[in-house]
N, C-alpha and C positions, 0 to 999 in steps of 0.2 A: 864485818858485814852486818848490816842490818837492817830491818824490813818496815819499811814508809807505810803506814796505812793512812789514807788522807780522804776524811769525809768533809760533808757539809756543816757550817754553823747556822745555816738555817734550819737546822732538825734541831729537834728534842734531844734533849742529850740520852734520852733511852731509845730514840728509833738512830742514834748517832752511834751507840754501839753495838745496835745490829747488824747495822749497815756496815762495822770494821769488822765484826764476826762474819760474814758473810763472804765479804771481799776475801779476808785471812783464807779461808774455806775456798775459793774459787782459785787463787793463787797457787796453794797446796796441789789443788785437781791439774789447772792449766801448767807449772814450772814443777814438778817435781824432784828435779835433781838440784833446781836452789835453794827449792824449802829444805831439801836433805841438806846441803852444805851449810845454810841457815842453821837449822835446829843444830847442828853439832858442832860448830865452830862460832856460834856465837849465841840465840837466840834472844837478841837485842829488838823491841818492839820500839820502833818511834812514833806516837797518833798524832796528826798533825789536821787543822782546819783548813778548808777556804771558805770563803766569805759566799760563792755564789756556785751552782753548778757549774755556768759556765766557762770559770776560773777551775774549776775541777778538770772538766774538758783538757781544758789548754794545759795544765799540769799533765795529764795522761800523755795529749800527744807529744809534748816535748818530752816526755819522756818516753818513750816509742823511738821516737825521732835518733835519740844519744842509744839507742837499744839497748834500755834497761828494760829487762821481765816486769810485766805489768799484767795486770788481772783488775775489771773491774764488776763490780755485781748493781746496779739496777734493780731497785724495788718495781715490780712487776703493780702495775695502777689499776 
């Protein structure tokens, strides 16, 4: 098992890891019995880009769609 964190490469690579810090954190909150199976059976992190938000979007929903746990966090503007 292991857990997808996927930002933007339109950000700064330090507002790029807050924004995986954040997501991680809201995950944790929203799925907590896959972050438990996560953390103990494997705690394998993979950070991966897209190119545009709205490539992120459609990343989410497809994966919503196969009903994989998903958590996203939104910088408040």
């Amino acid at each position: 098992m292991k857990l997808y964190l996927v930002s933007r490469q339109d950000l700064s690579p330090g507002l790029r890891a807050a924004q995986l810090c954040h997501a991680l954190r809201a995950f944790v909150e929203e799925h907590p019995a896959a972050d438990r199976e996560w953390f103990l059976n494997s705690n394998t992190l993979v950070l991966l880009e897209t190119s545009t938000e709205d490539e992120l979007r459609k990343l989410v929903s497809a994966a919503r769609a196969e009903g994989v746990a998903t958590s996203e966090f939104l910088e408040p503007d």
